[in-house]
N, C-alpha and C positions, 0 to 999 in steps of 0.2 A: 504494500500500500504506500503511493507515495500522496505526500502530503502538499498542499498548495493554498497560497489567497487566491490565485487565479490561474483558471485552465480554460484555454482556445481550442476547443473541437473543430476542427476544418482550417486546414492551411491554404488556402485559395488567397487571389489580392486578400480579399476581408480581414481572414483572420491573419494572413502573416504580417500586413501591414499593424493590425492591432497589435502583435506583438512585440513590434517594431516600435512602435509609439512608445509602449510601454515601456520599453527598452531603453529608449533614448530619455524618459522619464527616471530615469532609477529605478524601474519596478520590474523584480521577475517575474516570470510567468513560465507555465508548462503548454507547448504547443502539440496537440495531433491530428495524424492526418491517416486516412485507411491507405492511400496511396504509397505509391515511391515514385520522388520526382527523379527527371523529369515525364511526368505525363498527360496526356491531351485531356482537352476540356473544352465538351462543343460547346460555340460561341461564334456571334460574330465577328471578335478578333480587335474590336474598335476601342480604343483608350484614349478616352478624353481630355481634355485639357484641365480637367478637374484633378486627374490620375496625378500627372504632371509637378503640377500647381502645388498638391499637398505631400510629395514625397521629396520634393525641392526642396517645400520650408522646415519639411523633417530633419533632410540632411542635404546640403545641395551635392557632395560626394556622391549619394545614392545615382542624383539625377546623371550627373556625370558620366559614371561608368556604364547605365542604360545607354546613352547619346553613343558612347565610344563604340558599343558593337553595334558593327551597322547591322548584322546579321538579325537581330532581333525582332528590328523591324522597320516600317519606313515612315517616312515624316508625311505627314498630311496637312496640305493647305487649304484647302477649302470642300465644299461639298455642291454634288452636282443633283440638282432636285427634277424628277421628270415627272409629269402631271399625266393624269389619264389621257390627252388629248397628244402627247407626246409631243409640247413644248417643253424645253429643256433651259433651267434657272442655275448659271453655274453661281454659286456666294464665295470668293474668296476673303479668307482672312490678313489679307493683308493690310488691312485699313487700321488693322489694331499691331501686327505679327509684319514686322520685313523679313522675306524670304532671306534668307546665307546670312540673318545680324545677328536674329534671335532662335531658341529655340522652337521647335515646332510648336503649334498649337495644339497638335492631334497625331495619334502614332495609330497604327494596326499593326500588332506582332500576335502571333500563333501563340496560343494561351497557355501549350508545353512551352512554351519558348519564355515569355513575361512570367507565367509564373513561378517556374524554375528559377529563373531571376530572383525574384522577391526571396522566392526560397534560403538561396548563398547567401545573401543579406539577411537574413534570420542565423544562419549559420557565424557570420562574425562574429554573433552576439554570445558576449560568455553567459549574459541574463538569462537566456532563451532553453527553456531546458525543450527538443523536439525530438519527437518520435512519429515515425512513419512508417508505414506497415501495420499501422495499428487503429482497425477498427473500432469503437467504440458503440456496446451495442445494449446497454442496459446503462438507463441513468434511474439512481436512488435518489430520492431525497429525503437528505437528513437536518438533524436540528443546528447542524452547524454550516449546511450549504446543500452540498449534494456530491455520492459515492457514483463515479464513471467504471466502468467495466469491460473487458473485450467478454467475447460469448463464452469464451473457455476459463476464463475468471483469473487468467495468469496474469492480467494486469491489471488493477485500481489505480485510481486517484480519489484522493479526495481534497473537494475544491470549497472554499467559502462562496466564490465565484466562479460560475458557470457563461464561458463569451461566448456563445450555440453560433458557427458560422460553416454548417456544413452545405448550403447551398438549398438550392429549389427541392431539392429532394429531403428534407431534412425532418426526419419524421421526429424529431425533439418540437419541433419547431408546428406539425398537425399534429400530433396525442399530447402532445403536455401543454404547450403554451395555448392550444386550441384555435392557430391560425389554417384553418381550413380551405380549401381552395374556392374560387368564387370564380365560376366561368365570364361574369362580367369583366372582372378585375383581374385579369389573368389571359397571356396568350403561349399561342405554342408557333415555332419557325423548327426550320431544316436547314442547314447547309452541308457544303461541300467544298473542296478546293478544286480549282482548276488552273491548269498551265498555259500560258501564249492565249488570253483572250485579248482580242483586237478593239481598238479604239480607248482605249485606257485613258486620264487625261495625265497630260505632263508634266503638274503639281500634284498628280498622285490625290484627286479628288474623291472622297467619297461620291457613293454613285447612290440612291435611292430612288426607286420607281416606285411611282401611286397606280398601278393598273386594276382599272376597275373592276377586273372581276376578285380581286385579292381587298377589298376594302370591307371594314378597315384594318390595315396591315401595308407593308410592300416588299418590294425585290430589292435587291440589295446586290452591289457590287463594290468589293474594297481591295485593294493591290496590296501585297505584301510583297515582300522582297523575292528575288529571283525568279521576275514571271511569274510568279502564283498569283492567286488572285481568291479573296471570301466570300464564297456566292451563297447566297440563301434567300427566304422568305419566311416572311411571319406572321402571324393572325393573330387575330384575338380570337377566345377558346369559344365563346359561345357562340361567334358564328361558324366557329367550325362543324361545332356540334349538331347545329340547326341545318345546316346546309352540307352535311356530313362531306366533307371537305378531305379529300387527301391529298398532303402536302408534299407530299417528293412525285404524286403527279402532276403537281400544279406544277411545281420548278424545273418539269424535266418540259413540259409542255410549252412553256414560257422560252425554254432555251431551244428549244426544237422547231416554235412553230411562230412564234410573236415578230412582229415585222420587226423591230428595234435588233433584236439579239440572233437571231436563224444565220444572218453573214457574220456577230461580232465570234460567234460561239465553234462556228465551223473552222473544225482543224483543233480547234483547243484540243486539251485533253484532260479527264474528270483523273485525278489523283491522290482520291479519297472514296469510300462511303458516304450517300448522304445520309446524316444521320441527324435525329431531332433532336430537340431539347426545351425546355419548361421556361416560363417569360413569368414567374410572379408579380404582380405590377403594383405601384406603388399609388396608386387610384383611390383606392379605397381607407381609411383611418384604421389602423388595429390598436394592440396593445400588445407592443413589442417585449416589453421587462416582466417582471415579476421578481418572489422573493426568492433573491441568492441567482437569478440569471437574466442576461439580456441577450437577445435576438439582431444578431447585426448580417446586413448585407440580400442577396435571397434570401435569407431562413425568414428575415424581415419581413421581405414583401418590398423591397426597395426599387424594383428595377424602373425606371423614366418609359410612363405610360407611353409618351411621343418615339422618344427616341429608340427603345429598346436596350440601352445603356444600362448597367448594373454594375459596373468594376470604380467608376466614379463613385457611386455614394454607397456602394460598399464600404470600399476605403473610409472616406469622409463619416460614416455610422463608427465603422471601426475607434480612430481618432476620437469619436465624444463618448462611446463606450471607456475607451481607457481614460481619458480623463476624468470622468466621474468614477471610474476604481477608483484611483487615486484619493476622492473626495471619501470611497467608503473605509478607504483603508485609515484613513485619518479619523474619521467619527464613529469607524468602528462598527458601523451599521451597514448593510447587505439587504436590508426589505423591502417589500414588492414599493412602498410609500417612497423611498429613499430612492430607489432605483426610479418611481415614476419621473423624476427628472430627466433620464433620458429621451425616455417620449416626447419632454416636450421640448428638446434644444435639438431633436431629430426633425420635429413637425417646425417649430422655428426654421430651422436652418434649409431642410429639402421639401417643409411642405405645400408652401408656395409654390415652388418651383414642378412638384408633383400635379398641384390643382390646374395649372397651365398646361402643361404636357396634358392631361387629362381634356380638356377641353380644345387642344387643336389635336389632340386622335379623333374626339367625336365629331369636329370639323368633316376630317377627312371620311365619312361617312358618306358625305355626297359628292361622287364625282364631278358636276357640274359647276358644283361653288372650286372643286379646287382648278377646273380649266377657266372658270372665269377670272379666278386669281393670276392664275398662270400667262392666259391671255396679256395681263393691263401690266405684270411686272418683269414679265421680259426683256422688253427692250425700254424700259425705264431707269437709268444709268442711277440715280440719286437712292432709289429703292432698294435697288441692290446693294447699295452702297451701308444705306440703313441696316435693313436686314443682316450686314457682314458684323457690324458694329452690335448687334444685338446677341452675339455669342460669348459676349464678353459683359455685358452690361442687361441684368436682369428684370430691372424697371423698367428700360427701353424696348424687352422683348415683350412684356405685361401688356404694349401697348397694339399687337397684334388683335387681339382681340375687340379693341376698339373700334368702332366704325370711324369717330372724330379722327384716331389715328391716319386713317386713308384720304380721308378728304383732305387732313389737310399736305398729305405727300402729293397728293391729286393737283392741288391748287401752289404748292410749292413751288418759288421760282429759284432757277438755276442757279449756283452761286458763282 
């Protein structure tokens, strides 16, 4: 039995950055992971400028030694948006980001590849006690926290604190904490890798398609290094349900038959499995903590209803989970009352930013509103220009929803 204030179930971003944090804090912690890195992890592959942002002010070394291998992954400068009616809105980030001054805004690296990463940067740490290969398959709760267990009972801990970050699947996270899945608030996607697909753009832009028979959801195309490239789709579950939807024929049909992709796809070659994976969305309010554990990352329900994005405020959960250990360790208290602080510097901090994402997903409901958007900000230089400036600035993005917002880019004179 080993003994702990704190134990991180699931070394993914989430939890290894948590215990990175903590680390850089003075505080030990015990990490496990059923895995051994390095190992895959379906995903779209997309790492935000959030990811970036808060491992930089962690340690800027960390960020460093990512930048240095280029193998990891590739810089992303902006995003190319395509509308059902197949007008194409490319937004770069250079109005905030000079391409060759500063670092990128945006990376795609293969998620064997980033996580593994994170992983050796847990390994520097003499704080970090990790172990991998070790399932953890029976949690206890006791009066001092809660007794972890692999099935064969060769391994315990026992923890005051429980950081639950084993991902979408994390059945700590349905049977105990009682987050249940909600086909509203909730999607499922499929990708695959591919080689030498054609038309790529030359800032290495993310690619996303709104086609209408995938809404709401879309197609997705992101370049990673040497010619590969992250192809997938994604839905939201309960229209899959209703329209019993199957997703690896939807993505194979799209790349075999859809005017756009039938020339970009021909010749490529598919050098993976497509394989699905779970979109918990962060839509809906739960009740992440309780007494003696908190829920960070998917276990949460954290992923960006909009974007599909979950390795951002995984991390970012991660970071306010460890801070407030810190807080119990010092008052000595662990209870569900104590913990409800994280709830709310969680809903502070992403839950804005969730109710927006939330509200231009169910935008993209009707295809007609989004080719009439499509239509009016295509070839409007000042628009785009906004919208570039709005990935950086959250109040300015707020104002999408506005109708005042349009009219007056509408009536805006040139500067």
């Amino acid at each position: 039995m080993i003994q702990t204030d704190i134990c991180i179930v699931g070394a993914g971003p989430a939890g290894a950055a948590t215990a990175l944090k903590l680390s850089y804090m003075g505080i030990p912690s015990i990490l496990i992971d059923k895995a051994v890195f390095p190992r895959d992890k379906v995903c779209g592959d997309a790492i935000s400028g959030k990811v970036t942002t808060l491992l930089n002010r962690l340690d800027p070394e960390i960020f460093k030694r990512f930048n240095a291998d280029s193998s990891l992954g590739v810089d992303i400068w902006g995003i190319r948006f395509v509308a059902p009616n197949y007008k194409s809105l490319d937004v770069p980030f250079f109005t905030t980001y000079e391409k060759n001054k500063y670092a990128a805004p945006g990376y795609v690296s293969k998620r064997m590849d980033f996580d593994n990463f994170l992983i050796e940067e847990v390994k520097r740490r003499d704080n970090i006690q990790y172990f991998d290969n070790t399932a953890i398959d029976k949690y206890e709760k006791t009066e001092r926290g809660f007794t972890l267990s692999t099935k064969d009972g060769n391994f315990q801990v026992d923890t005051r604190l429980l950081i639950e970050a084993t991902g979408a699947h994390s059945s700590f996270s349905r049977h105990y904490a009682g987050l249940a899945k909600d086909p509203n608030h909730h999607a499922a996607a499929v990708r695959a890798y591919y080689k030498d697909v054609k038309g790529l753009h030359e800032d290495n832009f993310l690619e996303l398609h709104y086609i209408e028979d995938i809404q709401p959801g879309y197609f997705w195309i992101f370049p990673l290094p040497n010619g590969y490239t992250n192809v997938g789709v994604g839905m939201r579950s309960d229209y899959i349900g209703k329209h019993k939807v199957k997703l690896k024929k939807v993505l194979l049909d799209i790349l075999e038959t859809h005017p756009l992709f039938k020339e970009r796809f021909e010749g490529a070659t598919l050098e993976s499995k497509i394989v699905g994976f779970p979109l918990p969305l962060g839509s809906k309010k739960r009740s992440i903590s309780g007494d003696n554990y908190i829920l960070i990352g998917d276990a949460a329900h954290l992923v960006d209803p909009f974007s599909g994005e979950g390795i951002g405020n995984g991390i970012y959960s991660g970071f306010i989970a460890a801070e407030l250990a810190e807080k119990c360790l010092e008052q000595n208290d662990f209870s569900a009352k104590f913990l409800h602080a994280y709830d709310l510097r969680v809903e502070r901090v992403l839950g804005k930013e969730m109710k927006l994402s939330y509200a231009l997903q169910r935008l993209l409901r009707y295809p007609w509103l989004s080719n009439k958007v499509a239509n009016f900000v295509v070839n409007n230089k000042k628009i785009v220009n906004t919208i570039s400036e709005m990935y950086t600035d959250f109040h300015l993005r707020k104002q999408l929803l506005n109708p005042l917002f349009w009219l007056k880019l509408i009536f805006k004179k040139e500067k």
